[in-house]
C-alpha positions in Angstrom: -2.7 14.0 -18.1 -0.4 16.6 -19.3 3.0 15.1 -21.0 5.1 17.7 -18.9 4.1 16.2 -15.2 4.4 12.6 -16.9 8.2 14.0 -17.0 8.8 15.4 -13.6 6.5 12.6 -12.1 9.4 10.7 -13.7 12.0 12.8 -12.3 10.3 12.6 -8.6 10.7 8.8 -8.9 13.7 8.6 -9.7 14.7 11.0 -6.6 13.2 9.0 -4.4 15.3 5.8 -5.8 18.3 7.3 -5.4 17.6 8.6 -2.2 16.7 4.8 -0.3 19.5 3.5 -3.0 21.9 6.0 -1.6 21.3 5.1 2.0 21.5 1.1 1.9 24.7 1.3 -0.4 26.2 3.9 3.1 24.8 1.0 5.6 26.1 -2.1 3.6 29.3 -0.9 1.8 30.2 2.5 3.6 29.9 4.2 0.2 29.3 8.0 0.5 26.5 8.0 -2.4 23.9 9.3 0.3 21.5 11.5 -2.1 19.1 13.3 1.0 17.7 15.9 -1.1 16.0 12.6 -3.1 13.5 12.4 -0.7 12.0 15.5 -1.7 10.6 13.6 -4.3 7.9 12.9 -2.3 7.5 16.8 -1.3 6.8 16.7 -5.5 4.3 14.2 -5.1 2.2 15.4 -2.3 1.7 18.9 -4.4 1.5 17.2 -7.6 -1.5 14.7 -6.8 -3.6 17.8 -5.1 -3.0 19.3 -8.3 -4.1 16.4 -10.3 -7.1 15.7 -7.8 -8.4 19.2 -8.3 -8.4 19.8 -11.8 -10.0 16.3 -12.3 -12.7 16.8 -10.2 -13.1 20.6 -8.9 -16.6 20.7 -11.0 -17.5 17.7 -8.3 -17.2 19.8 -5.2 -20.9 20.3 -3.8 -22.5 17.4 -5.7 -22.8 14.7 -3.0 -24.1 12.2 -6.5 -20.8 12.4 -7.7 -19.0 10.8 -5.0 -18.9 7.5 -5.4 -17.5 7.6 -9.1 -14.8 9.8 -7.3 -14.1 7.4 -4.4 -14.0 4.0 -6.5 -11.6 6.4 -9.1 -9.2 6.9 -6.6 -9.8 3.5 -5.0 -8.6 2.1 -8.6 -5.7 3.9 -8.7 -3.9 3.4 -5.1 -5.1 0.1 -3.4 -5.1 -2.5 -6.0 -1.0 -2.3 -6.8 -0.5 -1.5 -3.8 -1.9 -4.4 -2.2 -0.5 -6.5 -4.9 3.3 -5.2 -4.0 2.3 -5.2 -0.5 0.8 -9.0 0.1 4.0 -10.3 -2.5 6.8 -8.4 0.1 5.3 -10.2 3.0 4.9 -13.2 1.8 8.6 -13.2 0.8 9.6 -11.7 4.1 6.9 -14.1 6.3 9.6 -15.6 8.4 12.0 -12.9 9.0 8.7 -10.2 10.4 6.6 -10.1 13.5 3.7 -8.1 12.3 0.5 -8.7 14.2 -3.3 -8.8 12.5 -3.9 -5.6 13.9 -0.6 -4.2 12.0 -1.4 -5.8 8.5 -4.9 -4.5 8.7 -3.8 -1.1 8.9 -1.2 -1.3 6.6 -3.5 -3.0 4.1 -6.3 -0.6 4.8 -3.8 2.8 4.9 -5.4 4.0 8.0 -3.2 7.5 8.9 -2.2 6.1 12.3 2.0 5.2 12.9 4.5 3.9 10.7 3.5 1.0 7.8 5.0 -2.3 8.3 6.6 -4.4 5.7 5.9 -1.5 2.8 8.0 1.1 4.6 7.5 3.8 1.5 3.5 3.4 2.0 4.0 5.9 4.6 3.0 8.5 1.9 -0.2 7.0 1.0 -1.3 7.2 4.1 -1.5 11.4 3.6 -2.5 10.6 0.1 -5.7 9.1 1.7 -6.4 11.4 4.5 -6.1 13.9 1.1 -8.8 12.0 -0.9 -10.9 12.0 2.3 -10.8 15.6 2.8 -11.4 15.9 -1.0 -14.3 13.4 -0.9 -15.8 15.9 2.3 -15.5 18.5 -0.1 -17.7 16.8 -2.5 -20.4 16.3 -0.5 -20.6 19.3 1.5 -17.3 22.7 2.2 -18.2 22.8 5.8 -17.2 19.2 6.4 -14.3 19.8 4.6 -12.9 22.7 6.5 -14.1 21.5 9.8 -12.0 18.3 9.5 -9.0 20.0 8.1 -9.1 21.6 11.4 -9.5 18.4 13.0 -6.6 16.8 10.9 -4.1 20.1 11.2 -4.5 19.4 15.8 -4.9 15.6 15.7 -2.2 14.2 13.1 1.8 15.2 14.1 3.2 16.8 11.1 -0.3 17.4 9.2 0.2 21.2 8.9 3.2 20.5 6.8 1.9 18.2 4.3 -1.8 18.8 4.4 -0.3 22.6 3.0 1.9 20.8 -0.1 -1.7 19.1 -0.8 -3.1 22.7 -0.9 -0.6 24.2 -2.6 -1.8 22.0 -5.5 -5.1 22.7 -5.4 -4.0 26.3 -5.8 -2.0 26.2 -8.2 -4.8 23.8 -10.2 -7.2 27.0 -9.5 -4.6 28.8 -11.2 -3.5 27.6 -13.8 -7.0 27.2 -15.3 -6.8 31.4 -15.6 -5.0 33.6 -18.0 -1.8 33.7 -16.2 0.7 36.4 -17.7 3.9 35.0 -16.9 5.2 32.8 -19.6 5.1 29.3 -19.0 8.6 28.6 -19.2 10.1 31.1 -17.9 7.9 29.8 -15.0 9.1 26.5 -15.1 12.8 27.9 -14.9 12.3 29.3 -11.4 10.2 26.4 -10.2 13.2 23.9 -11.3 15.8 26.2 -9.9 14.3 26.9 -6.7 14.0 23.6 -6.3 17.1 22.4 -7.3 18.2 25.1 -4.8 16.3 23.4 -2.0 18.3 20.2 -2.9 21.5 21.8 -3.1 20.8 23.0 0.5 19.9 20.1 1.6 23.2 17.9 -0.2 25.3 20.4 2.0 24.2 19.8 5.4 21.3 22.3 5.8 17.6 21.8 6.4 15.4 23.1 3.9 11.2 22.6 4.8 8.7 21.1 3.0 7.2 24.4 2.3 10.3 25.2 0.4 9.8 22.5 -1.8 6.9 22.8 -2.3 6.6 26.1 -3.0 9.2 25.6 -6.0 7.3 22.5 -6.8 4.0 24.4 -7.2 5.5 27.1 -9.5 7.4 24.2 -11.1 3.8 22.8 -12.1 2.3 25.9 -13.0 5.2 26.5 -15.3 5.4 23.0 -16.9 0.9 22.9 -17.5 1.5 26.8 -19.0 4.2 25.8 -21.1 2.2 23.0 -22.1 -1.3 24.5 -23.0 0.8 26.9 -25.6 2.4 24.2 -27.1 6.0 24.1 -25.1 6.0 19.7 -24.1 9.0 19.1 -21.9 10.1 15.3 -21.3 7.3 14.2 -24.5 10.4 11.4 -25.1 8.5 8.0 -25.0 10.6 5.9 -22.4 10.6 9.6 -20.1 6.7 9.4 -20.3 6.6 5.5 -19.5 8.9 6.5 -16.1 6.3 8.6 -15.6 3.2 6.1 -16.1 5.2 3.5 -14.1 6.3 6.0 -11.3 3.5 4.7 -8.8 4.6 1.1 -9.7 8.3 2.0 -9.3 7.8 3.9 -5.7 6.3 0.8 -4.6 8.8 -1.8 -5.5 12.2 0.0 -5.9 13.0 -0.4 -2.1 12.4 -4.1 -1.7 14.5 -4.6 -4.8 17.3 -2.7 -3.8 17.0 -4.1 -0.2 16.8 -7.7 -1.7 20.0 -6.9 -4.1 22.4 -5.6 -1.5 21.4 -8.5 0.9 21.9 -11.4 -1.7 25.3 -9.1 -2.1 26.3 -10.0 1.5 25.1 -13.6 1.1 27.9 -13.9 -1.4 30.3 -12.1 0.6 30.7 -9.2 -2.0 32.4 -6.7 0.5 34.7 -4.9 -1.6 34.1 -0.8 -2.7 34.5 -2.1 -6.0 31.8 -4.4 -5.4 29.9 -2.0 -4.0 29.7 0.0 -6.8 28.8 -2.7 -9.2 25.9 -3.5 -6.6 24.6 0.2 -6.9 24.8 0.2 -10.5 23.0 -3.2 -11.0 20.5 -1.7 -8.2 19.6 1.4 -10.2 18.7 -0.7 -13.5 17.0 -3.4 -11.6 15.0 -1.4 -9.1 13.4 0.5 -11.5 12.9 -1.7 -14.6 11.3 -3.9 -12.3 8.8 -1.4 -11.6 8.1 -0.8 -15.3 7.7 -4.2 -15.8 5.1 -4.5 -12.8 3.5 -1.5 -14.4 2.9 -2.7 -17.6 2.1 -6.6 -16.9 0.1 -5.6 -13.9 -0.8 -2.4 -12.5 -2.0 -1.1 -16.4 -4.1 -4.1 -17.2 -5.9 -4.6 -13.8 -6.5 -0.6 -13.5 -7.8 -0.9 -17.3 -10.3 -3.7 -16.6 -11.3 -1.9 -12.9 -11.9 1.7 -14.5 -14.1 -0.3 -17.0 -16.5 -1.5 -14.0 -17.0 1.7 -13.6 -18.0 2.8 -17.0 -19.8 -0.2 -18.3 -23.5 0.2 -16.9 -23.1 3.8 -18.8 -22.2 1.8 -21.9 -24.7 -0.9 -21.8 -27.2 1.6 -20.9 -26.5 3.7 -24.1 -26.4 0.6 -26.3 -29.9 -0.4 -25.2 -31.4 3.4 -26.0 
């Protein structure tokens, strides 16, 4: 994984916390700290992991043998934290939910059908899996893919949209495995303005699309994987790159944390603006060094012992030659 997109991964996180941080200190205090443009994070995210999926596995495409090392590989990395964070929040908030069977099941399973209840931020993952699916398709046979793209861009409200920030990765993976001219940073530059741009916008009332972002966020990527390959790191700081390897753990867990913070805030009848602010603040350390914590006591060791399933008949195979 390239040091660079460890840094903006980092970056996108922290968007996205500021964003639901934002919006429950508005709805509990009245504070104007509303950060919109932080949910863009997610517009980072969507190109980012097509990136990531392709240049991991585009030698797989056409070789149906390789997809089950594919599928447990991606398996490994969503559902395991993810059902972890997922079973603890509902446990916790048993009494105060009315989620039928049929609900948890979906939720726990990710199927790309409504809203997720109890993990509201899941909602992502759901496109992250229809993604994987149509990647898995690919590996097995093009046609599939593209005939259920199809199916997925009429069925699915919205699919267009984010099945195109998914493919705007897996272009600019294509790319940047050429000889591209440009220099990296100066490539960089324009990705991270344009997309600081699209924020801007979007902080003062406008509407930008998810195309915009992730337009920016594709050239953004390029830039920061050029810049890299020629010996430019940006974000190579060690706590930047452990934001980065925790950001899956923190985009999980950040909302119930802040959620659970404000409301304990209430409970003690902290209603002051003052108070307010020393709830955000305490929020925005918590929220995310709970995540790191979760990533490194949890989510790292079980996805270590999990990706070494995979590998271990290959190793005891290779010690018995």
């Amino acid at each position: 994984m390239f040091k660079s997109l460890q840094a903006a991964r980092a970056v996108a996180a922290g968007m996205v916390v500021l964003f639901h941080l934002g919006s429950v200190a508005e709805k509990y205090f009245g504070l104007p700290l509303t950060a919109d443009w932080g949910r863009a994070g997610v517009e980072f995210f969507f190109v980012l992991s097509g990136f990531i999926i392709t240049n991991a596995h585009w030698a797989d495409i056409g070789r149906p043998e390789r997809l089950a090392r594919f599928a447990w590989k991606r398996f490994v990395r969503i559902y395991p934290t993810y059902w972890m964070v997922f079973l603890l929040v509902f446990a916790l908030a048993f009494r105060v939910v009315n989620v039928s069977p049929y609900e948890a099941l979906r939720a726990l399973t990710l199927a790309p059908t409504g809203a997720t209840p109890i993990l509201t931020v899941a909602w992502s993952l759901h496109w992250e899996m229809v993604f994987y699916a149509l990647f898995a398709l690919l590996i097995v046979h093009p046609a599939l893919a593209l005939a259920a793209f199809m199916a997925a861009a009429v069925w699915m409200p919205n699919s267009p949209y984010y099945l195109l920030l998914f493919l705007l990765g897996v272009g600019c993976a294509r790319v940047s495995q050429r000889d591209v001219k440009v220099p990296g940073w100066m490539l960089a530059v324009v990705g991270a303005a344009g997309y600081g741009l699209a924020c801007h916008v979007e902080a003062s009332g406008g509407n930008p699309t998810a195309i915009a972002y992730g337009l920016a966020a594709s050239v953004l990527i390029l830039g920061l994987v050029r810049s890299e390959i020629t010996g430019h790191v940006f974000g190579a700081h060690p706590l930047v790159q452990l934001l980065g390897d925790a950001s899956y753990s923190i985009y999980l867990v950040h909302y119930p944390i802040i959620s659970a913070i404000f409301k304990a805030a209430m409970a003690l009848d902290m209603h002051s603006p003052a108070a307010g602010i020393a709830v955000y603040a305490l929020a925005l350390l918590v929220a995310p060094g709970v995540g790191i914590a979760f990533h490194l006591l949890v989510e790292r060791p079980v996805i270590a012992r999990l990706q070494f399933a995979l590998t271990f008949p290959r190793v005891a195979l290779a010690s018995n030659k």
